[in-house]
C-alpha positions as CSV (number, residue, x, y, z in Angstrom):
1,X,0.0,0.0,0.0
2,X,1.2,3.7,-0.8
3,X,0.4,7.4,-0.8
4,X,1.5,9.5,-2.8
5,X,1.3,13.6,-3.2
6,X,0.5,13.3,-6.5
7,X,-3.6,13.3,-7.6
8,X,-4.3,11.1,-10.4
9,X,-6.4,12.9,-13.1
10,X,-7.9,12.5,-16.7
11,X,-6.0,15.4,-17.6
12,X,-2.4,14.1,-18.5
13,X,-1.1,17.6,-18.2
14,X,-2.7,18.7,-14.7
15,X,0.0,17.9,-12.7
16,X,2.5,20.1,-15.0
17,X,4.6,22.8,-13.6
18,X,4.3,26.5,-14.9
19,X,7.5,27.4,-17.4
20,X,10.4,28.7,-15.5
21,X,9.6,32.6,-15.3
22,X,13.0,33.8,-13.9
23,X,14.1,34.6,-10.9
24,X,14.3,32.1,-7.8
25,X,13.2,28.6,-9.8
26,X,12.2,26.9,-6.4
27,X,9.5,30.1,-5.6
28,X,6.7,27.5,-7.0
29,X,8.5,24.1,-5.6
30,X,6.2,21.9,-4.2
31,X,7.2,20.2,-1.5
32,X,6.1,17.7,1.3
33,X,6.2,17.3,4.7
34,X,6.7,13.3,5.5
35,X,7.0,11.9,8.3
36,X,9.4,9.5,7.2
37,X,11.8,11.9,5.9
38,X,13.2,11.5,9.8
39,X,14.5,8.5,8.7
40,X,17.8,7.6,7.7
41,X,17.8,7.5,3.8
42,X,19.5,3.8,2.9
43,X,20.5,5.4,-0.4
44,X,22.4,8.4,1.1
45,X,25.5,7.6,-1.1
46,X,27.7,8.4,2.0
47,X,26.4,4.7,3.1
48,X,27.8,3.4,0.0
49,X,24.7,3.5,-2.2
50,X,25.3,3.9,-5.9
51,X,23.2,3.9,-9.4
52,X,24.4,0.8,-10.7
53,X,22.5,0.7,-14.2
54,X,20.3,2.7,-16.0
55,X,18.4,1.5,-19.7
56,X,18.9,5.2,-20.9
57,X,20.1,8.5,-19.4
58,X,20.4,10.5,-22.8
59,X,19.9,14.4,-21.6
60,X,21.0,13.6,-17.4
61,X,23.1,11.2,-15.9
62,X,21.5,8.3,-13.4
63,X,24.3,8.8,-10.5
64,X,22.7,12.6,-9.9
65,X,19.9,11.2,-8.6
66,X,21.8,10.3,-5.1
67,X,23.8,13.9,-4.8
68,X,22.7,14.9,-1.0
69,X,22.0,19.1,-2.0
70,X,18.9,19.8,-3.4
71,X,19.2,20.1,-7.7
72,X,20.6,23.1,-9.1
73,X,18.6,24.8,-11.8
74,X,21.0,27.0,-14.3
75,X,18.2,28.4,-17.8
76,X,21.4,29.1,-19.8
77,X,22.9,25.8,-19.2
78,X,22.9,23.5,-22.4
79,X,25.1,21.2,-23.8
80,X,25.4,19.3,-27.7
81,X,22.4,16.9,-26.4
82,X,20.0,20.2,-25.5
83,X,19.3,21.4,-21.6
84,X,21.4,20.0,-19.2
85,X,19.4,19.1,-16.1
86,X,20.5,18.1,-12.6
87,X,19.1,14.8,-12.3
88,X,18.4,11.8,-14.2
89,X,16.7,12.5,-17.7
90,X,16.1,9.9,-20.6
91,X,15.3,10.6,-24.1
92,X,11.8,10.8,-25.4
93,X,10.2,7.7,-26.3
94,X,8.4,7.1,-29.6
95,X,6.5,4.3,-31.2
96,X,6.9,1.5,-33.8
97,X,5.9,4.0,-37.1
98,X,4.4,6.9,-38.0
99,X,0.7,5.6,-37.8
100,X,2.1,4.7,-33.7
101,X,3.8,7.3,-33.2
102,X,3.5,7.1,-29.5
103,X,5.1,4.5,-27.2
104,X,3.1,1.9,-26.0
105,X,1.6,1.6,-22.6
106,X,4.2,-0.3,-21.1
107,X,7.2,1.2,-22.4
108,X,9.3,2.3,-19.6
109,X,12.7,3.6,-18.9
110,X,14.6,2.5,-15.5
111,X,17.3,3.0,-12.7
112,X,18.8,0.0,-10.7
113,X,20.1,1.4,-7.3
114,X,21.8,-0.7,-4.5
115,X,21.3,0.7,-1.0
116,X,24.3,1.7,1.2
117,X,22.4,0.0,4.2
118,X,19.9,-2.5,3.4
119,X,17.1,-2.6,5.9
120,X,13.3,-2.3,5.8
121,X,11.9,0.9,4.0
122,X,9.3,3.0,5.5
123,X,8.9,5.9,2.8
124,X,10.3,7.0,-0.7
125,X,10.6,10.7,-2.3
126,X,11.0,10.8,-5.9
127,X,11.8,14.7,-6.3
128,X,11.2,16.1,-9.6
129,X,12.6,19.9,-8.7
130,X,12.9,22.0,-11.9
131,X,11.1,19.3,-14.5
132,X,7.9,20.9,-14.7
133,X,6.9,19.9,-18.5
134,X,9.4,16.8,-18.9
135,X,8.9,14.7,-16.0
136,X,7.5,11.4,-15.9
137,X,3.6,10.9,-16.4
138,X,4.0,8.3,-13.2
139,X,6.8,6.4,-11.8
140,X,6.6,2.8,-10.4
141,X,9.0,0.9,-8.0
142,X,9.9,-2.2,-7.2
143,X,12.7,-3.9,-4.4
144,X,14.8,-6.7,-4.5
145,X,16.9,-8.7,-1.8
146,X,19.9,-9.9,-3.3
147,X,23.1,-10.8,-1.4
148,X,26.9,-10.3,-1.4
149,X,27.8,-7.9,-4.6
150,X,25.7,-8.6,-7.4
151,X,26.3,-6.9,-11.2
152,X,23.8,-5.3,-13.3
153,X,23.5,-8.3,-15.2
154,X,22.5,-10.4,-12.4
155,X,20.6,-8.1,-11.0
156,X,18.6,-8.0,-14.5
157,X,18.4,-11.9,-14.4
158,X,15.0,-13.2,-14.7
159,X,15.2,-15.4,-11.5
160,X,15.6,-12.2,-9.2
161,X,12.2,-11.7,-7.5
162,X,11.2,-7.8,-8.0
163,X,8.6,-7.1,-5.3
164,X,6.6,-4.2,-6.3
165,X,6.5,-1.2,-3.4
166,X,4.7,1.8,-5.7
167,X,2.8,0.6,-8.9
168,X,2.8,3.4,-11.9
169,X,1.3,6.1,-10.1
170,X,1.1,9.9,-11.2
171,X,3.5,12.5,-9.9
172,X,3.8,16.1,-10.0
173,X,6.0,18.1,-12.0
174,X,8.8,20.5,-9.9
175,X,7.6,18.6,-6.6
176,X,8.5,16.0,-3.9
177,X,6.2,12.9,-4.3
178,X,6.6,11.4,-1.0
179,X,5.3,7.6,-1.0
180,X,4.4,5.5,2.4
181,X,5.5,2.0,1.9
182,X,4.3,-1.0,4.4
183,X,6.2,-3.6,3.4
184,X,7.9,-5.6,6.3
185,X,10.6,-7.1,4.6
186,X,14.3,-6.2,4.3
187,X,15.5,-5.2,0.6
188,X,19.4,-4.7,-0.9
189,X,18.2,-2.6,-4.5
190,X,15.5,-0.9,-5.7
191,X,14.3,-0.1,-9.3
192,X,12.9,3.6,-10.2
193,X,10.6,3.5,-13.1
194,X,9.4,6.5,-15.3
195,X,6.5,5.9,-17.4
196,X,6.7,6.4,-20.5
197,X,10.1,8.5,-19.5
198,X,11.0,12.0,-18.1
199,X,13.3,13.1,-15.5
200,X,13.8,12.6,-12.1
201,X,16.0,15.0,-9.6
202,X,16.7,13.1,-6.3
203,X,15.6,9.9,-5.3
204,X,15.4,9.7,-1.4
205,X,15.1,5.7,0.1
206,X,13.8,6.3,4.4
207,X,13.8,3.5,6.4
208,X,15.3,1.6,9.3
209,X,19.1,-0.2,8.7
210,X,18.8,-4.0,9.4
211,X,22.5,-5.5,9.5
212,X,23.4,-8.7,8.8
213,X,24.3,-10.3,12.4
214,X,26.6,-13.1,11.2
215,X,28.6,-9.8,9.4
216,X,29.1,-8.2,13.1
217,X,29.4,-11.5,14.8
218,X,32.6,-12.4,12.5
219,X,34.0,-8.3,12.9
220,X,33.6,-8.4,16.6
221,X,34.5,-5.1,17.9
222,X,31.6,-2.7,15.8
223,X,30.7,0.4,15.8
224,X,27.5,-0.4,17.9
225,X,26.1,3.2,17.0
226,X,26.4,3.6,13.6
227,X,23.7,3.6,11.0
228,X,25.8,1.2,8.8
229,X,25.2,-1.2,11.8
230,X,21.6,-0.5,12.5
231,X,22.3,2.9,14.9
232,X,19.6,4.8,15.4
233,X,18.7,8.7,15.9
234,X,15.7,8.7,18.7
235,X,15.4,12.3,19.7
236,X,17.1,15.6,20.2
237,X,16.7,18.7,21.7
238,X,17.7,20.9,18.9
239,X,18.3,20.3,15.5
240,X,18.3,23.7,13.9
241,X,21.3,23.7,11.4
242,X,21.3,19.6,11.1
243,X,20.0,16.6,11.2
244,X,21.5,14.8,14.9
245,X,21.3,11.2,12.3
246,X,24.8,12.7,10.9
247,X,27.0,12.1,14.3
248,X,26.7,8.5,13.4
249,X,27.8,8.2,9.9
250,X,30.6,6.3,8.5
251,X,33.6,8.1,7.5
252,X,35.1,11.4,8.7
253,X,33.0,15.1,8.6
254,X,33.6,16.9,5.5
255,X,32.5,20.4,6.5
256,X,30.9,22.3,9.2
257,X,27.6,21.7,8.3
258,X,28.4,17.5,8.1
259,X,26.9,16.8,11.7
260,X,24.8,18.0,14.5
261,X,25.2,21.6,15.6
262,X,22.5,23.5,17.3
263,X,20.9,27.0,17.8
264,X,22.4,28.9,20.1
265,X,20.8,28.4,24.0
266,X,19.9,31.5,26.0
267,X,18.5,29.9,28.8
268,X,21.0,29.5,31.5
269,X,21.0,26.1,33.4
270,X,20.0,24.0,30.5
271,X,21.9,22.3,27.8
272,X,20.8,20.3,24.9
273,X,21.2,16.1,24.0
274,X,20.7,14.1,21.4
275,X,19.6,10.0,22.0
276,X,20.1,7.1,20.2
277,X,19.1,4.1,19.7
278,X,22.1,0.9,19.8
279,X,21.7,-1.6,17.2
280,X,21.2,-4.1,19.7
281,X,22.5,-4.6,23.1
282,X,26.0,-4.0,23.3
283,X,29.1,-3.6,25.5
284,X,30.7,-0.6,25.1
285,X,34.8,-0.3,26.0
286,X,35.7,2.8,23.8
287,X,34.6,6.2,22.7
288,X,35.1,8.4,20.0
289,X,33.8,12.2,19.6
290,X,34.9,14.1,17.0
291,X,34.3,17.9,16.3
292,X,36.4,17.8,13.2
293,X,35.3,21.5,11.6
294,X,33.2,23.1,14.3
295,X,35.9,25.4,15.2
296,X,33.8,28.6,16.8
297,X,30.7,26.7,17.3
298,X,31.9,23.3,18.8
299,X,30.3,21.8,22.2
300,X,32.3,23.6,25.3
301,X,32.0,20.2,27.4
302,X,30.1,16.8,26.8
303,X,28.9,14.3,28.8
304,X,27.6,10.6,27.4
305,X,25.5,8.4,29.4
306,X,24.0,4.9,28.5
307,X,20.3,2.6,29.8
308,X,20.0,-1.1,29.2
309,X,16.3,-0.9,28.4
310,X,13.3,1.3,27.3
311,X,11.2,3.3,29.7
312,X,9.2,0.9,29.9
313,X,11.7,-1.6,31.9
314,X,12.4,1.0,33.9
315,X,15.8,1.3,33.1
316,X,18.1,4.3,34.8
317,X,20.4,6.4,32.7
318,X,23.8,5.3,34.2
319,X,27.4,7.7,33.4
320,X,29.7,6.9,30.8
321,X,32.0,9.8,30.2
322,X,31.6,12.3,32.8
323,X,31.3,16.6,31.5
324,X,34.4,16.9,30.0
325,X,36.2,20.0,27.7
326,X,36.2,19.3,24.5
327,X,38.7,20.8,22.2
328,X,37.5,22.6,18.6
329,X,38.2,20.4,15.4
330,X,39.9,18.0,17.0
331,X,39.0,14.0,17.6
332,X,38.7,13.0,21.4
333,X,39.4,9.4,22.2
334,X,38.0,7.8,25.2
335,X,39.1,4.7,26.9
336,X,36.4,3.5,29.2
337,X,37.5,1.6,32.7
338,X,34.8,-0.8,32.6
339,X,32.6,-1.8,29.3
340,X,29.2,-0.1,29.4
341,X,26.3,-2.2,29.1
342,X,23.7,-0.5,27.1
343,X,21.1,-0.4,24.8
344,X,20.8,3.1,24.4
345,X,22.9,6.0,24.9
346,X,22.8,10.1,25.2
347,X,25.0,12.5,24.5
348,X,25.0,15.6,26.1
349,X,26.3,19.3,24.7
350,X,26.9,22.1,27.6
351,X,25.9,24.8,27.2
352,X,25.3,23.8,23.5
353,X,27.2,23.7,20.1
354,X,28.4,21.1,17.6
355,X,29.5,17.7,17.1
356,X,30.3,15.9,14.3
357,X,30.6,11.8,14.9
358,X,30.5,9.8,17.3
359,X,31.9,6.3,17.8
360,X,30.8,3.7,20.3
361,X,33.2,0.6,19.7
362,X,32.4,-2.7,21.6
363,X,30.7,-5.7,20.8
364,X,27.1,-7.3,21.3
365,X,26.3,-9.2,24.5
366,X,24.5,-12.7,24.0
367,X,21.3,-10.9,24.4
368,X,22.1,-8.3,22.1
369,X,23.2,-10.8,19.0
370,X,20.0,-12.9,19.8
371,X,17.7,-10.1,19.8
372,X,19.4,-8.8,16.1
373,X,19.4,-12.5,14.7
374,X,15.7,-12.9,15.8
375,X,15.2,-9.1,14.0
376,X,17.1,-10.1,10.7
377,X,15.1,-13.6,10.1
378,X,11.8,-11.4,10.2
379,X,12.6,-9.0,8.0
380,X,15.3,-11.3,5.8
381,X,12.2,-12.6,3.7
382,X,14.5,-15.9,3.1
């Protein structure tokens, strides 16, 4: 089952954007607000997502359609091939002759992506920001769960089960089409139709990371916080300038704005936090916090503490780092004297400021790798 933003009418045009009239071209963007979006996308191509194949990609290339800033629209911008759009734009179809000369129903044009983090998805945006007259009449997609590294080729192979998450459904012209998807089971790729063709802008996958547990059993010490791993982002006090999901990204901070920094707090006696959610319960021996490009803006002190169990077990918040200084663009290593039990963890900011990743390394208890096992053979769809 989906929604979509999109209405479906008789009129093939009526979801058509107006021409570009100059000045700012996102004045008359529609967008969305989806609950979902909160999410962590599982083809943000910092995960390690990529556009793997494509049947045509004439006018735009396929791999724009994971670039994490919203599309650039430049009017004077054309190349030997006509407008050069930032997305992913195929040719127009035609039909068999002059007496056909449109395509025929089914004709189609598609994208192949594989997901950074596969895991169960909750919700899809297919943005189609600046196509206003050549987007797609309606876009369909489908999910696949397929192991290890597969090619294009295999991928394509008629023996890979496509399960169908959106069927051809109108969409809207210089929009974000947000779609709900209830699907319970774990997928690896998914395919982007347009129908007949069109362009597309950003393609935006939500949903919750499910790792595979033998993977982490064989690593043993993980990351039990990051999203590759199944790391969640629970709440926040502040999330002004970003989004708190980025402290727990793989890699190293690019740029200021490439993790969690907050307004700036007035009220004296308060401080803001951001909670997450381990993959599973873990034992945690070592701690990294980075602040790698928050230079002025940087947390003055921080203090992490960790609960085995929800609110509803009643479990107590229990010290893991005590407030400690923290040093601008620098990375902080913390050896623990004991490993911390947990299943969550919060991180607190005094009086407030930025942080850019953070690193819980440890290993899951017994509990914890039963618990992620049990999770993965739901979901696996095996």
């Amino acid at each position: 089952m989906t929604t979509t933003t999109a209405a479906h009418p008789e009129d093939p045009h009526a979801n058509d954007a107006a021409p570009y009239g100059g000045g700012d071209p996102y004045a008359d963007y529609r967008g969305g607000d989806f609950p979902f979006a909160e999410l962590v996308d599982l083809a943000d191509r910092r995960l390690g997502a990529g556009v793997i194949a494509a049947n045509d990609e004439f006018f735009a290339e396929r791999e724009n359609l994971l670039i994490r800033e919203r599309a650039v629209f430049d009017p004077e911008h054309f190349g030997h091939k006509g407008k050069i759009m930032d997305g992913w734009e195929t040719r127009r179809r035609r039909g068999v002759d002059g007496a056909q000369p449109f395509p025929a129903p089914d004709d189609h044009d598609w994208a192949i992506v594989r997901l950074g983090a596969p895991g169960v998805i909750r919700g899809i945006v297919v943005d189609t920001a600046h196509f206003r007259g050549n987007y797609p009449q309606r876009v369909s997609i489908q999910a696949a769960a397929v192991e290890g590294s597969p090619s294009a080729e295999q991928l394509l192979d008629a023996d890979v089960k496509w399960e169908e998450l959106v069927p051809p459904t109108p969409v809207r012209g210089h929009a974000a089409n947000g779609f709900h998807i209830t699907s319970e089971r774990r997928f690896t790729h998914i395919r982007l139709c347009q129908h007949p063709d069109g362009g597309v802008a950003r393609l935006r996958v939500h949903g919750e990371v499910v790792p595979d547990p033998e993977w982490l059993g064989l690593l043993g010490t993980v990351d039990l916080v990051s999203v590759l791993n199944g790391g969640v982002y629970e709440d926040a006090s502040d999330k002004f300038y970003s989004s708190p999901t980025q402290i727990i990204l793989p890699g190293t901070s690019r740029k200021m704005d490439d993790g969690w920094e907050n307004r700036r707090r007035r009220v004296r006696d308060t401080n803001d936090w951001v909670r997450f959610r381990l993959v599973a319960q873990g034992a945690i021996r070592a701690v990294e916090i980075d602040t790698a490009y928050l230079k002025g803006n940087s947390a003055g002190w921080i203090a992490l503490s960790g609960r085995n169990g929800g609110p509803e077990e009643n479990a107590e918040w229990f010290e893991i780092i005590p407030r400690t200084k923290l040093q601008p663009d620098t990375l902080h290593r913390f050896k623990l004297p004991a490993q911390a039990v947990a299943t969550h963890v919060r991180l607190d900011a005094f009086p407030d400021g930025g942080v850019a990743r953070m690193r819980l390394h440890g290993a899951l208890t017994e509990q914890g790798a039963a618990e992620l096992r049990a999770r993965y053979e739901e979901v696996a769809g095996q």
